[in-house]
Legacy VTK file of the C-alpha trace (Angstrom):
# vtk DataFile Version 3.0
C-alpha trace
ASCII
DATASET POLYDATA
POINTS 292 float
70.895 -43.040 -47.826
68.589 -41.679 -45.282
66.714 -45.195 -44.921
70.041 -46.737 -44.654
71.410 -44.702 -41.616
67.856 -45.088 -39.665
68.296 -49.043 -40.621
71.998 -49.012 -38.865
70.555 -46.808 -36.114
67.795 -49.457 -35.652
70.332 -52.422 -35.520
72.697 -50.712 -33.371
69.930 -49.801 -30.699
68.814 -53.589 -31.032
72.132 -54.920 -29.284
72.451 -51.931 -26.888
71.026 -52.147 -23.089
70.215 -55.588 -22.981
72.078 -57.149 -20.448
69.444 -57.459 -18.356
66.801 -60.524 -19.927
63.485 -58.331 -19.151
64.731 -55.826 -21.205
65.866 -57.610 -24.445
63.193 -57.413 -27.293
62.667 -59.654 -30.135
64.511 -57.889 -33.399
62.678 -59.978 -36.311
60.254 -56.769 -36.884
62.507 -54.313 -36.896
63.087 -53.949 -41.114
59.561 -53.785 -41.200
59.148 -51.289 -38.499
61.558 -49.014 -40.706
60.119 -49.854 -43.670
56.926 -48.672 -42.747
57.634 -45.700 -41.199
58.774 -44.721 -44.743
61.081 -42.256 -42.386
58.729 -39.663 -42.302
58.375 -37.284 -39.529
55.756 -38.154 -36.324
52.567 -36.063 -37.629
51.143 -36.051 -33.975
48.556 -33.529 -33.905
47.121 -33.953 -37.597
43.960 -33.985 -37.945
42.043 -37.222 -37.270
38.959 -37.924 -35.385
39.693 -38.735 -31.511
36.874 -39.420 -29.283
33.840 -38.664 -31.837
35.546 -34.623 -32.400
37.669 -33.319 -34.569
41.378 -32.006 -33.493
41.039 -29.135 -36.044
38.510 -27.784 -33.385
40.275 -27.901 -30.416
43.832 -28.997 -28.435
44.968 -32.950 -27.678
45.104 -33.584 -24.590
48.277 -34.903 -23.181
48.397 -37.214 -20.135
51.634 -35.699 -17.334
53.622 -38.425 -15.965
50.291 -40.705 -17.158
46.815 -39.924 -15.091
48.217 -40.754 -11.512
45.221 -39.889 -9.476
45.155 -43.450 -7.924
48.321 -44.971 -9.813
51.823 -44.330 -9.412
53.516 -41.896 -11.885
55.088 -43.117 -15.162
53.765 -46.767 -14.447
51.894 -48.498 -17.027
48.381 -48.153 -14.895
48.826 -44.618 -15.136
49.517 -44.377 -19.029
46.509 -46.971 -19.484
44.187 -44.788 -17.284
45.132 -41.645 -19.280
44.252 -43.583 -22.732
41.134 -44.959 -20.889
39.908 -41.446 -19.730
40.079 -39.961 -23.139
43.623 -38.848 -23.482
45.333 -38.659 -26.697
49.111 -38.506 -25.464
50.664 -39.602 -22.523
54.151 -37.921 -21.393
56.901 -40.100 -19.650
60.083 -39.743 -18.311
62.859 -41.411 -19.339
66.612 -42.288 -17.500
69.126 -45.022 -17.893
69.957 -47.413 -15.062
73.514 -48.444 -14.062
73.607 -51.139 -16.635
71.829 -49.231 -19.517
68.338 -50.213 -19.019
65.303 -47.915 -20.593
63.412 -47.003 -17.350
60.244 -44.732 -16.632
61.162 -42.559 -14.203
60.971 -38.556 -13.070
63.505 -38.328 -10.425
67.369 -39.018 -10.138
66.385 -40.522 -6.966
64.460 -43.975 -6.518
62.957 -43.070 -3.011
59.837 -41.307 -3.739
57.713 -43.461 -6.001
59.450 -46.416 -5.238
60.582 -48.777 -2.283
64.064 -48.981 -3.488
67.011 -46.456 -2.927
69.729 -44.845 -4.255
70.207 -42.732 -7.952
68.963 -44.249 -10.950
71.977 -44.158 -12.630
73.765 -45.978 -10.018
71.146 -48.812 -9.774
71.052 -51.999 -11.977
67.947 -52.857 -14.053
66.852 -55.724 -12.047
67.449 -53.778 -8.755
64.939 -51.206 -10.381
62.350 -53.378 -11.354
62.596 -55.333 -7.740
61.628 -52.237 -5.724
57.992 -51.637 -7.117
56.488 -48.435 -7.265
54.146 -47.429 -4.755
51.599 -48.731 -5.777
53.174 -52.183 -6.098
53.737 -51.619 -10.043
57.061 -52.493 -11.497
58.640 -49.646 -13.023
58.319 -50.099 -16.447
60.872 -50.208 -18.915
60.826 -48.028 -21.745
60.018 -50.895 -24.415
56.898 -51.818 -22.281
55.073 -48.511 -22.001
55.794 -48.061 -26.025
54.203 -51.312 -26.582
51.157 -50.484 -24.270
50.714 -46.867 -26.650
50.892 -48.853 -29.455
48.759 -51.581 -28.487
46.178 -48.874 -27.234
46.588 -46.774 -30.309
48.088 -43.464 -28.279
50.573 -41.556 -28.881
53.927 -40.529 -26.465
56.196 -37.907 -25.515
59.489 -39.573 -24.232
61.276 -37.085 -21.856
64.531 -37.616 -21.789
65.746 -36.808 -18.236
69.608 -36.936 -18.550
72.111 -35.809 -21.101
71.959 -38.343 -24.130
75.301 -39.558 -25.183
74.921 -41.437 -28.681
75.449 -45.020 -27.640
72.000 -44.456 -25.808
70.222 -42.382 -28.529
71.061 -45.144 -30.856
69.475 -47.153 -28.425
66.511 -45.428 -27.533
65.765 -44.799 -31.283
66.098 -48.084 -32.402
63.303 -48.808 -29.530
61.113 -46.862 -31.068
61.712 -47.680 -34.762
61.357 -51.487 -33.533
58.353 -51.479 -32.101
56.498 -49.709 -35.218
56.176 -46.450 -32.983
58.071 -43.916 -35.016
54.838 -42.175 -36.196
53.595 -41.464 -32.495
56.342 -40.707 -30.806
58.263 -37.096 -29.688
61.720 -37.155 -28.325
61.274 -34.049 -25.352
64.264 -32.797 -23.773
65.583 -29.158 -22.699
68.631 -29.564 -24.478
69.548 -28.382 -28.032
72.746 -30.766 -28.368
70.124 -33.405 -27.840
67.802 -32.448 -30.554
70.446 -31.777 -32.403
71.389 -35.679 -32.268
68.289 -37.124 -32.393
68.344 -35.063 -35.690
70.879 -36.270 -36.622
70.699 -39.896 -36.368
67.016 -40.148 -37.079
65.695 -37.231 -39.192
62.500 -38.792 -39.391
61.220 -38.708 -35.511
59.709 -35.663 -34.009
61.853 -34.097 -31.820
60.318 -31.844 -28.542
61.942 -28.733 -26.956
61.231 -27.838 -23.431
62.091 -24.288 -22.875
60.983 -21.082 -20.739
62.987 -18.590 -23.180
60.918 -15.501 -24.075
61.314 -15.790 -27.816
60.558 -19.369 -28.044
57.784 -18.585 -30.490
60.710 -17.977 -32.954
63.147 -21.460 -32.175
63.594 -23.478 -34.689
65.009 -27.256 -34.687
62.255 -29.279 -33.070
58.843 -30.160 -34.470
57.149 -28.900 -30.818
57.908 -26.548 -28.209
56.919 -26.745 -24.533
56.767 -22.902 -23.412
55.833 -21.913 -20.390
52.225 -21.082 -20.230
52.424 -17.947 -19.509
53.584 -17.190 -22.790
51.344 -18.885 -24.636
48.768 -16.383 -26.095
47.694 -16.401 -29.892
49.975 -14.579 -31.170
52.951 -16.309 -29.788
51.504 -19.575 -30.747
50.263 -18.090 -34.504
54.711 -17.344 -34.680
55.712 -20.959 -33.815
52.812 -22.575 -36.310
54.462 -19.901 -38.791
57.908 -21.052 -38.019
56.649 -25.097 -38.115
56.761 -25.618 -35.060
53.898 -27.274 -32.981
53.392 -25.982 -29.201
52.842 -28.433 -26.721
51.454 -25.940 -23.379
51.430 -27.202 -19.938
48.322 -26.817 -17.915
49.553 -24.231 -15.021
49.056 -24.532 -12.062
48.565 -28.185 -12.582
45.000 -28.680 -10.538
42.457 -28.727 -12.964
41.304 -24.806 -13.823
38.862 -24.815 -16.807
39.504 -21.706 -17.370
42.976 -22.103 -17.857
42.148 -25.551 -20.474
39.727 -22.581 -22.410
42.172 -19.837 -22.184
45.191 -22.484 -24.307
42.552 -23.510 -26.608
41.431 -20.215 -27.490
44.943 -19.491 -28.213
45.485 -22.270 -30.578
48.066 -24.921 -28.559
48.169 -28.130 -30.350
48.307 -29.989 -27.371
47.829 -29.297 -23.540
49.784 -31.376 -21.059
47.513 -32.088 -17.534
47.425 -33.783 -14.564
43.729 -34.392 -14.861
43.774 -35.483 -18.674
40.297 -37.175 -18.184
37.996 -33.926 -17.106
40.371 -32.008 -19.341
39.691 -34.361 -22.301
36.078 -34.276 -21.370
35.749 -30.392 -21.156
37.528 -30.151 -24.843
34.867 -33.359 -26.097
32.142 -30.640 -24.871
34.013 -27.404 -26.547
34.508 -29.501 -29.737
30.721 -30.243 -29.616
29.567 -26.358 -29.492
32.411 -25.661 -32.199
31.212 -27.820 -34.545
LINES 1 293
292 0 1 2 3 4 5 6 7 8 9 10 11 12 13 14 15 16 17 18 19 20 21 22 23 24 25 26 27 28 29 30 31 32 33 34 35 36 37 38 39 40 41 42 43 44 45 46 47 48 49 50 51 52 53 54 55 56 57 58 59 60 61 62 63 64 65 66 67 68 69 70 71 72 73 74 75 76 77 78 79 80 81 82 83 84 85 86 87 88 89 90 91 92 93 94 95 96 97 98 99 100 101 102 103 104 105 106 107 108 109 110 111 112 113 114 115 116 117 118 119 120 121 122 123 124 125 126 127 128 129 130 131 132 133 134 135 136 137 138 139 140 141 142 143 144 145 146 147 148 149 150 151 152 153 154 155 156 157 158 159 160 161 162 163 164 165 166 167 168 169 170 171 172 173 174 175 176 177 178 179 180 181 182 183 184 185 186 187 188 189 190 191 192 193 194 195 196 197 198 199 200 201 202 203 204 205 206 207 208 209 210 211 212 213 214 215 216 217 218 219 220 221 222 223 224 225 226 227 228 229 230 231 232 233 234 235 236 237 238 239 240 241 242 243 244 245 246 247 248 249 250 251 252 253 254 255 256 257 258 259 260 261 262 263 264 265 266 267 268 269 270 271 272 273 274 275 276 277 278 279 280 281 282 283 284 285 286 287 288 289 290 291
């Protein structure tokens, strides 16, 4: 029954959001996506050799908004320079245009990485991807920056900005399950009605929890949290592992501090979200190396 709900969830998210041509995606491998999935939960950190060390040694590193040090945020040059500087994950935000189109973006608002105007949600999909980032990018669409993880072998965090109704989770689900990304994939938002969805219409993605609660070591519903760093020590993070749970630590402050990369390892995060995924990368390669 389970495979049968994820199929329908996979069909319906097929025919959703694709008024605008850019955006529509061929649906012939979409059985097989499913089928292979097997609808088993994203493993995302297990342990697998990345970059010649092992991740039993030390933290993934996870790529903020892509690496955006000379590419625009959320753009596809800045997810393909994370995976190119040694990053495992890359983390991208995720809103809904006017007419339903998947797009990367942070804010609500268009004018800061981009030469168009106006909210997000109040823009149309081609609008969108005719005002190019800064950079002179388009602003991806969801379906492209999955198919550029999967065709570069990383793994994503989708962020999902706004509240989720389920006409769109169907749709950004069946996204995933289409293009064969089920297995690499986390569903992050700060909302528990939204887990609670996702959970519900596709048991077998990992869902992500953003929160800066005190006892988040002891929240349950979501395969990862995303604490605030502060509170991630050992034995905070030693609670979650014991409760199932994966953490997921941001990097604060967000220029690159070494000691702060050391101080989340030693504690035992699964992953560490940074702006500067390559050094950070790099510096774990060279702890991984004197860990054995």
């Amino acid at each position: 029954m389970r495979r049968v709900a994820l199929l329908i969830v996979v069909l319906l998210g097929l025919g959703v959001g694709c008024s605008d041509p850019e955006e529509s995606e061929p649906p012939a491998s979409a059985a097989e996506d499913l089928r292979d999935s097997g609808g088993s939960r994203a493993e995302g950190t297990r342990e697998r050799s990345v970059s010649g060390y092992s991740r039993e040694c030390v933290p993934e590193t996870m790529a903020h908004r892509g690496y955006w040090e000379r590419q625009t945020e959320n753009t596809l040059g800045a997810f393909q320079a994370a995976g190119d500087g040694g990053a495992q994950w890359f983390e991208a935000d995720v809103r809904w245009s006017r007419t339903d189109s998947m797009v990367m973006m942070h804010d609500e608002r268009l004018e800061r990485t981009t030469s168009g105007t106006g909210r997000v949600s109040r823009r149309s999909g081609p609008y969108i991807r005719r005002h190019r980032a800064n950079d002179g990018q388009r602003v991806p669409w969801v379906t492209e920056a999955l198919r550029l993880a999967r065709d570069s072998g990383l793994s994503v965090a989708l962020h999902i900005k706004p509240r989720l109704n389920r006409q769109r989770a169907e749709q950004l689900i069946g996204a995933v399950y289409r293009l064969g990304m089920a297995e690499r994939v986390m569903l992050l938002t700060s909302r528990p009605s939204t887990v609670a969805l996702i959970e519900q219409l596709a048991p077998g993605l990992a869902t992500a929890r953003l929160t800066y609660e005190p006892g988040w070591s002891a929240l349950t519903g979501s395969d990862y949290l995303f604490p605030a760093p502060d509170w991630t020590n050992t034995e905070t993070v030693a609670a979650a592992h014991a409760n199932g749970v994966k953490v997921v630590s941001p990097a604060k402050p967000w220029a690159p501090r070494p000691e702060v990369w050391l101080r989340l390892s030693a504690a035992g995060a699964d992953i560490v979200i940074s702006d500067d995924a390559p050094r950070q990368a790099a510096f774990y390669e060279d702890l991984a190396a004197s860990c054995g």
